[in-house]
C-alpha positions as CSV (number, residue, x, y, z in Angstrom):
1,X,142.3,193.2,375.7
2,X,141.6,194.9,372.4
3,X,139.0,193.9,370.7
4,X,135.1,192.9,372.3
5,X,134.6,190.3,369.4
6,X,135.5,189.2,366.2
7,X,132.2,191.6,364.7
8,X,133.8,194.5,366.7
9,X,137.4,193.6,365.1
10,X,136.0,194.0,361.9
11,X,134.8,197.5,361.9
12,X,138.0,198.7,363.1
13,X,140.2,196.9,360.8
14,X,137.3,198.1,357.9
15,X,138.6,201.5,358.7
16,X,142.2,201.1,358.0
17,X,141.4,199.6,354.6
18,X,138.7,202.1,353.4
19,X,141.4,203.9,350.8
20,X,140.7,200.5,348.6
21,X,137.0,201.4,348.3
22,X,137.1,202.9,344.4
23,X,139.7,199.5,343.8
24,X,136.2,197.2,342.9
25,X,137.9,194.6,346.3
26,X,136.9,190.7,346.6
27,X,136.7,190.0,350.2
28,X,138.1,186.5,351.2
29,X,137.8,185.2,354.5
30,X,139.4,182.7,356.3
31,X,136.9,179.9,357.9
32,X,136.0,180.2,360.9
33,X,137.2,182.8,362.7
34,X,138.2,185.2,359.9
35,X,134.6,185.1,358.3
36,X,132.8,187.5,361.3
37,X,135.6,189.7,361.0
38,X,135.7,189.6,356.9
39,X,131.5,190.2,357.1
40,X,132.2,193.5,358.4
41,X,134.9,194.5,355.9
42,X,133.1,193.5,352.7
43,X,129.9,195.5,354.4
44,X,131.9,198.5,354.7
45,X,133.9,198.2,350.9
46,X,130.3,197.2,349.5
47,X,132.5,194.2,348.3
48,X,131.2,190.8,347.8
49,X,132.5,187.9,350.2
50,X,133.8,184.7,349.8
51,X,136.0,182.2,351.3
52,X,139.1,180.0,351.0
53,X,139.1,177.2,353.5
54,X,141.9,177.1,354.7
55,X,143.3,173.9,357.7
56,X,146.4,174.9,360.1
57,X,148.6,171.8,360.5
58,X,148.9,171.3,364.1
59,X,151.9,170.1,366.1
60,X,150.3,166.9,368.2
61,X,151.6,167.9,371.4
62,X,149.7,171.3,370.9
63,X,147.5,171.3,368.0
64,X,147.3,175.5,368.7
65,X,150.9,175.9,367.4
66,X,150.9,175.7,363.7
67,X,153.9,174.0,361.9
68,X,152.2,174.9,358.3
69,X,148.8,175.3,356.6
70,X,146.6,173.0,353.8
71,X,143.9,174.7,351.7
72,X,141.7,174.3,348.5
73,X,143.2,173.9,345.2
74,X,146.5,171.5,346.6
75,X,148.2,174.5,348.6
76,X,150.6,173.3,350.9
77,X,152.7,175.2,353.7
78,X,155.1,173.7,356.0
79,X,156.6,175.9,358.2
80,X,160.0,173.8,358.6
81,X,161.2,175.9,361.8
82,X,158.2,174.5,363.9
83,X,158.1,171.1,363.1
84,X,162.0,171.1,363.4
85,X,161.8,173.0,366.8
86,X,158.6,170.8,368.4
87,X,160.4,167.4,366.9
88,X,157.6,166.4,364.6
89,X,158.8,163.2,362.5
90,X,157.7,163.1,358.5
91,X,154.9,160.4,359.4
92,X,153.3,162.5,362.1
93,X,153.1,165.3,359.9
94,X,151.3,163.4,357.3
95,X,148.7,161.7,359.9
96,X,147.9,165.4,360.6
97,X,147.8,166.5,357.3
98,X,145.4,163.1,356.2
99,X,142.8,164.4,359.0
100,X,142.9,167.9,358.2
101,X,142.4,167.1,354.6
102,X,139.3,165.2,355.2
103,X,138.2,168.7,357.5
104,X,139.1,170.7,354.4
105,X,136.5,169.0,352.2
106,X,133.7,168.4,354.4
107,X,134.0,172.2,354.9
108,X,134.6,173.5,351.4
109,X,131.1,171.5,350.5
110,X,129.3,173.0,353.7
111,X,130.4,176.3,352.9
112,X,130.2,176.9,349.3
113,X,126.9,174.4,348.5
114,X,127.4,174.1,345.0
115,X,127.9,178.1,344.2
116,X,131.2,178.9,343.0
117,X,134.0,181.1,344.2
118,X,133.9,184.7,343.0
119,X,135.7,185.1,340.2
120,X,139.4,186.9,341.3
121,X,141.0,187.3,338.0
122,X,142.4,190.6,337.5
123,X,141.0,191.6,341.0
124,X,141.7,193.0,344.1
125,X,141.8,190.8,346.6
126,X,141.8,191.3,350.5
127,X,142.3,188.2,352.0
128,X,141.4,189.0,355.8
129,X,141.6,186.5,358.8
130,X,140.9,187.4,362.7
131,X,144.5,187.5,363.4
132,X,148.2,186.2,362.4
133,X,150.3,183.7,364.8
134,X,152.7,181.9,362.9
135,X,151.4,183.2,360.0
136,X,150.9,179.7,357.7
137,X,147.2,179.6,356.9
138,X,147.9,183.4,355.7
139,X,150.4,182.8,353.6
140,X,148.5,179.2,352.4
141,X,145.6,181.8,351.4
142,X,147.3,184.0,349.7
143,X,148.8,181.8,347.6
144,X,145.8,180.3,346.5
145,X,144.0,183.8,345.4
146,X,146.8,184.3,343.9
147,X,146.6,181.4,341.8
148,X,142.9,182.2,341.0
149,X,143.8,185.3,339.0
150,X,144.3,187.9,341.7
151,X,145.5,191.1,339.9
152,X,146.5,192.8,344.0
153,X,146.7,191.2,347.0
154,X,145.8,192.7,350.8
155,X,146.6,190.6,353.6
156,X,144.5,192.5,356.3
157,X,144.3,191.5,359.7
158,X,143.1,193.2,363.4
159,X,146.1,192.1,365.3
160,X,149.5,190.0,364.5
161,X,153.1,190.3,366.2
162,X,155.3,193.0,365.6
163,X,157.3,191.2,363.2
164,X,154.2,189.7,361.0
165,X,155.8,192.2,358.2
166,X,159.2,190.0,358.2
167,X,157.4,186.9,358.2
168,X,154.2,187.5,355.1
169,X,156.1,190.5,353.4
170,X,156.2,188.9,350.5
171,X,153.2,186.8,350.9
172,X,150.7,189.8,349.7
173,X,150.9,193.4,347.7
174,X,149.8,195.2,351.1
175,X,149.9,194.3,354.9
176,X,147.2,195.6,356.8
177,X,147.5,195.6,360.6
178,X,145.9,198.3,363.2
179,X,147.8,196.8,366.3
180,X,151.0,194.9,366.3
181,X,151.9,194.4,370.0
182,X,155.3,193.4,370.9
183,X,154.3,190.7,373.4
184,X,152.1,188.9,371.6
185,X,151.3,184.9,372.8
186,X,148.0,184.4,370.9
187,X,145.3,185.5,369.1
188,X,142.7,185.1,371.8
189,X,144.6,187.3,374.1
190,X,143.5,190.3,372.7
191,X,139.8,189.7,372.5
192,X,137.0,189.7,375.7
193,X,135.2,186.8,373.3
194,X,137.0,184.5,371.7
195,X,134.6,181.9,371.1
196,X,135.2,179.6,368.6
197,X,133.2,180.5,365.7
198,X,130.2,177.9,364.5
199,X,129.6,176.7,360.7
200,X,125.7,178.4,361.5
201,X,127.6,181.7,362.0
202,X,129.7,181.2,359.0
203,X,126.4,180.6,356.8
204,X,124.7,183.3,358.0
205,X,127.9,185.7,357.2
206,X,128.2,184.7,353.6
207,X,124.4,184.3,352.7
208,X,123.6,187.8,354.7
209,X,126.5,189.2,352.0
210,X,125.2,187.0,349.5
211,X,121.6,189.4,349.6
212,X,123.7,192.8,349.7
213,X,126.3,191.3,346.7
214,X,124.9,193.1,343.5
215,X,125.8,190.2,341.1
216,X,122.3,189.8,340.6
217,X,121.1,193.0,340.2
218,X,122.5,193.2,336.8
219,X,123.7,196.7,335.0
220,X,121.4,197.7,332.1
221,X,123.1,199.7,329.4
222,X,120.6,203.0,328.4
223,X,120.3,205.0,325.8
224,X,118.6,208.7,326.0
225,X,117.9,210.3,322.7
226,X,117.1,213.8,323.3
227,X,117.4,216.8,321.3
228,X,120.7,217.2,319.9
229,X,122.6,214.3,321.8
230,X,122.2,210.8,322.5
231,X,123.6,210.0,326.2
232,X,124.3,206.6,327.1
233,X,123.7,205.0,330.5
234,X,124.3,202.2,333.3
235,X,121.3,201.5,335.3
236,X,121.4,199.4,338.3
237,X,118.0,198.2,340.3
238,X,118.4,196.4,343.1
239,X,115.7,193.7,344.7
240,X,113.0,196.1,346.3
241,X,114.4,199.4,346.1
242,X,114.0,202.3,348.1
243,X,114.8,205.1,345.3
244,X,116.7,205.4,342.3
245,X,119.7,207.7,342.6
246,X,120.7,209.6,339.1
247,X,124.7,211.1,339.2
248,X,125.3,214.0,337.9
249,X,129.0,213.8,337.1
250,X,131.0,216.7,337.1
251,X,133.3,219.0,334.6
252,X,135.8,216.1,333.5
253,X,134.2,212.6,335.3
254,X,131.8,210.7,333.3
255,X,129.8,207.6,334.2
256,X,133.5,205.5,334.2
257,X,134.7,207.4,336.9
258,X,135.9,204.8,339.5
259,X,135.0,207.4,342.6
260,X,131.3,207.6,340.9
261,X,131.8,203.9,340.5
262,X,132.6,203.2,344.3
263,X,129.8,205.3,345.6
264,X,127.1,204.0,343.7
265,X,127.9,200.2,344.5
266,X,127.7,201.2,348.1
267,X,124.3,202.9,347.0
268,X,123.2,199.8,345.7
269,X,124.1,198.5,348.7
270,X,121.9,200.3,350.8
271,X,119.0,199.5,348.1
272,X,119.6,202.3,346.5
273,X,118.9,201.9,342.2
274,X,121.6,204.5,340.4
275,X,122.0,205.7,337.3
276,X,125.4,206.9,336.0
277,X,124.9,208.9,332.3
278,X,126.7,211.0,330.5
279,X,125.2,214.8,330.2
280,X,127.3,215.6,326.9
281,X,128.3,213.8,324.7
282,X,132.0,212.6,323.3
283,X,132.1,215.3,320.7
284,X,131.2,217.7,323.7
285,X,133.0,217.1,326.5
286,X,136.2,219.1,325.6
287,X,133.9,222.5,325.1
288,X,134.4,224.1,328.2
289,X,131.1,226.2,327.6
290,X,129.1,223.2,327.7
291,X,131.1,222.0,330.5
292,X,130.0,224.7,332.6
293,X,126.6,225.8,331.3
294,X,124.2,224.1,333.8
295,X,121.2,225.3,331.8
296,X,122.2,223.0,329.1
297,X,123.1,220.3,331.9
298,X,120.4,221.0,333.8
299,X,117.9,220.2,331.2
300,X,119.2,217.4,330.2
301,X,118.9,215.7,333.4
302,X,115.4,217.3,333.7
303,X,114.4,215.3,330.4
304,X,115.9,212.3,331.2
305,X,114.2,212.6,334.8
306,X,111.0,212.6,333.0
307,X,112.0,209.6,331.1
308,X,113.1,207.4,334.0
309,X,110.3,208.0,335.9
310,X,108.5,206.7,332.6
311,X,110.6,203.1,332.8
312,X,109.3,200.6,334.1
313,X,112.2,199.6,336.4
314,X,111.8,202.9,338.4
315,X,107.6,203.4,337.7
316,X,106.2,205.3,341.0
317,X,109.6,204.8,342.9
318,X,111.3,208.2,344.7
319,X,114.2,209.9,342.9
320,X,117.4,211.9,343.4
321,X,120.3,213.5,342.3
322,X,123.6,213.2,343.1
323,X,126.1,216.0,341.9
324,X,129.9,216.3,341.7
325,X,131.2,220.0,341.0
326,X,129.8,221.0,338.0
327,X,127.2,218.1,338.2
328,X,126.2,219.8,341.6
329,X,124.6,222.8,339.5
330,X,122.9,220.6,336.9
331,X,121.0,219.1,339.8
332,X,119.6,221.9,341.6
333,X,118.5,223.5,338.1
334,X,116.7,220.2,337.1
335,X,115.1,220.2,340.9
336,X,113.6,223.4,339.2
337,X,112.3,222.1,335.9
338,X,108.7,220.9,335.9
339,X,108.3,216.8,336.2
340,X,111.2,216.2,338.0
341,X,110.5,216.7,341.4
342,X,113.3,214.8,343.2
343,X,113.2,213.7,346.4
344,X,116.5,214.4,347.7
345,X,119.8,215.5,346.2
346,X,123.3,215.4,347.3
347,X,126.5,217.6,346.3
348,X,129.7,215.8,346.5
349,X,132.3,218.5,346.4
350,X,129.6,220.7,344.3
351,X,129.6,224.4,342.8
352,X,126.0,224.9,343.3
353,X,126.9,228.4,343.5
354,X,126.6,227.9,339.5
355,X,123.2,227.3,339.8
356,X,122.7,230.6,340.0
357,X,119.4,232.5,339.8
358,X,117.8,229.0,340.5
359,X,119.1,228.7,343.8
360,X,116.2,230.7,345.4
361,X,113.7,227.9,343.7
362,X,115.0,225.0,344.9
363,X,113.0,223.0,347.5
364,X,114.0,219.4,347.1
365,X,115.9,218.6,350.8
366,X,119.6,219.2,349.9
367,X,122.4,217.8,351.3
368,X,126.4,219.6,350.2
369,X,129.0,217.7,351.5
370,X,132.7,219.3,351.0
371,X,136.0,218.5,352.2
372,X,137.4,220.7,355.2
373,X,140.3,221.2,352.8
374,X,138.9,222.3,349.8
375,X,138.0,225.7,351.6
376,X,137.4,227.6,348.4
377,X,134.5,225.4,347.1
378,X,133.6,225.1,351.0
379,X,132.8,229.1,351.2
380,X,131.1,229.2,347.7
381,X,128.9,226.0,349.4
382,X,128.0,228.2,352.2
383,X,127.0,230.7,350.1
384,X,125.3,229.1,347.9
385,X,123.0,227.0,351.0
386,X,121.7,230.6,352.2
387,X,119.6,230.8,349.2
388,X,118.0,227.7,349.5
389,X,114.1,227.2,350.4
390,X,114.2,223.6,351.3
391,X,115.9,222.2,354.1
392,X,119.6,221.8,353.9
393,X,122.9,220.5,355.5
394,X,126.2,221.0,354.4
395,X,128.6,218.9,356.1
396,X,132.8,218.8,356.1
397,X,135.1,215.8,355.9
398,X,137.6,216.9,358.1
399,X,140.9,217.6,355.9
400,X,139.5,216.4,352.6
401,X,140.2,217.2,349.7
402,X,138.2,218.2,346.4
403,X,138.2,215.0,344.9
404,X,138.2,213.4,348.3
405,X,141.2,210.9,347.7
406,X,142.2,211.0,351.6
407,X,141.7,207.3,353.7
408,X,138.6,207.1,354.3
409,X,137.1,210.3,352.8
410,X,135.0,208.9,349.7
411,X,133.5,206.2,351.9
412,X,132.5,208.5,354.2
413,X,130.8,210.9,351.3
414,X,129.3,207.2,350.4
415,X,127.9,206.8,354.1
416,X,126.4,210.0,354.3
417,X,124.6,210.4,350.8
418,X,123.1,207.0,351.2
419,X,121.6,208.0,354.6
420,X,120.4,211.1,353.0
421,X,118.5,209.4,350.4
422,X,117.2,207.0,352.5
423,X,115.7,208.8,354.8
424,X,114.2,211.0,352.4
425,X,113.2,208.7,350.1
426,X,111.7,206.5,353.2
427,X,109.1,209.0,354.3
428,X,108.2,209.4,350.6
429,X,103.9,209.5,350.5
């Protein structure tokens, strides 16, 4: 036994494909079974979920043995080896295939009820199911994303046979498989609970992901004239949010980064609103002095602080900043400025150290989170934490670097930022 359910399946197969957080996934499950599991990866990518129905082609004498796979969009996959080996005759194979067809609609319209699939055109796509046997519905699947657009294809599941690679190599960009045991008999075998998964369950999967999807907490472009520069914006408020988060971005990032990107979707998320802006402008972000002058940074996220809290969309709600290297400074010298007043900031990989003489007035609870690897930046953060008045943490990601690019390491930065804001932005008075 490997697994306790499909739920506790999907946690550990979200850990092996965490290094395709800043790749913007598509989750796509496979009904029944795979949607539990698939639930758990799109919470931990912050991806949105969908389906492909998918009906395995039984052989008649044991309808658990699949001799090929049917799906939406026409997709058809015989596997000729089975239904060779077990003896199935053409006009069996097409009885099967009538009934399952009929399945394949009446759960298609249960499933989707009217809403259409997410758009996987030029996507990533990780198609995820709770395990592989003869591998047909996979390969049926991802055929059809592929046919929808998909730019990348993950086939990720917890558990398949040792030779799954040989079989769907070709079916997908990427296989993803934590355990591949070499006696393998079924897919049951290696869970304490099995049970066949209900349409109810499936519902609640996709309409649970359905709240935490941000497609309708739409991105509103912002402009901040201020003295000097006009910075542009993307600001994202989700349904009853706990705070609004603004990023700092550090000395070559801007608001496009894709690992600013990735962590503020998983900010949104949490119901976290963010706010990813540009503190120079395009004429100024090759002069190094500006680059790394936080007064200048730090006041211009001190004005636009002001004006947020102004905005409607953010009126009376908790703020923070979240800094990356230089960005890390800017913060902690706006925490200083009068009428900003955050609630919480984080440091991703930060030079507060840069901050300076304001180190000493800083109150706002800070959090500096640094990779174990980066150990120069680490010591500076150290430094920098004894001169703080509020309370702090600074906490290491084992073996990360500065930019955080190991598996696993930005999702983690993601994790621990959100819970920091959250809890400070909950006991808010």
């Amino acid at each position: 036994m490997h697994f306790t359910d499909r739920r506790d399946a999907g946690r550990r197969l979200a850990a092996e494909v965490m290094h395709l957080l800043s790749a913007d996934p598509v989750v796509v499950a496979l009904p029944r079974g795979g949607v539990p599991v698939a639930a758990e990866v799109a919470r931990a990518l912050g991806a949105p979920l969908d389906i492909c129905v998918i009906r395995k082609l039984g052989v008649p004498s044991q309808p658990e043995l699949g001799m090929g796979a049917i799906g939406e969009d026409g997709v058809r996959v015989v596997n000729a080896r089975v239904v060779s080996g077990a003896g199935v005759a053409p006009a069996q194979l097409a009885a099967v295939e009538r009934e399952e067809r009929t399945e394949l609609e009446r759960r298609a319209e249960r499933y989707r009820r009217g809403r259409p699939a997410v758009p996987l055109r030029g996507r990533t796509v990780v198609v995820v199911d709770d395990g592989v046997a003869t591998g047909s519905t996979a390969l049926a699947a991802c055929e059809i994303v592929r046919a929808r657009g998909a730019a990348r294809v993950v086939l990720a599941v917890p558990v398949a046979p040792a030779d799954w690679a040989d079989r769907l190599g070709a079916a997908a960009d990427e296989l993803v498989c934590p355990f591949t045991p070499a006696r393998f008999w079924a897919i049951g075998q290696f869970y304490e609970d099995f049970e066949q998964t209900s349409d109810a369950e499936v519902l609640d999967c996709l309409a649970e992901a359905g709240e935490r999807h941000p497609a309708d907490r739409p991105t509103v472009r912002t402009e901040f004239d201020l003295p000097g520069a006009r910075l542009t914006g993307d600001l994202a408020v989700p349904h009853h949010p706990l705070g609004v988060v603004l990023f700092a971005h550090g000395s070559g990032s801007s608001r496009h980064s894709p690992r600013n990107r990735a962590v503020a979707r998983s900010f949104n998320h949490a119901g976290l609103g963010t706010l990813l802006f540009d503190l120079l402008t395009g004429a100024e972000e090759g002069d190094r002095g500006k680059v790394f002058d936080p007064p200048l940074l730090g006041g211009r996220l001190a004005e636009v602080t002001r004006r947020l809290r102004a905005d409607p969309a953010c009126a009376g709600l908790p703020l923070g900043y979240f800094g990356a290297s230089t960005g890390a400074a800017a913060a902690l010298w706006a925490s200083t400025e009068p009428g900003t007043e955050p609630s919480a900031i984080v440091s991703r990989g930060g030079r507060p150290d840069l901050a300076g003489p304001r180190l000493g007035r800083v109150t706002a609870p800070t959090l500096l989170i640094v990779g174990g690897a980066d150990t120069g930046v680490l010591e500076l953060n150290r430094l920098a934490r004894a001169e703080l008045r509020g309370e702090s943490s600074l906490l290491v990601i084992p073996e990360a670097g500065h930019l955080f690019e190991e598996p696993g390491a930005l999702a983690a930065v993601a994790r621990l930022a959100a819970e920091w804001f959250t809890r400070h932005f909950t006991f808010e008075d």
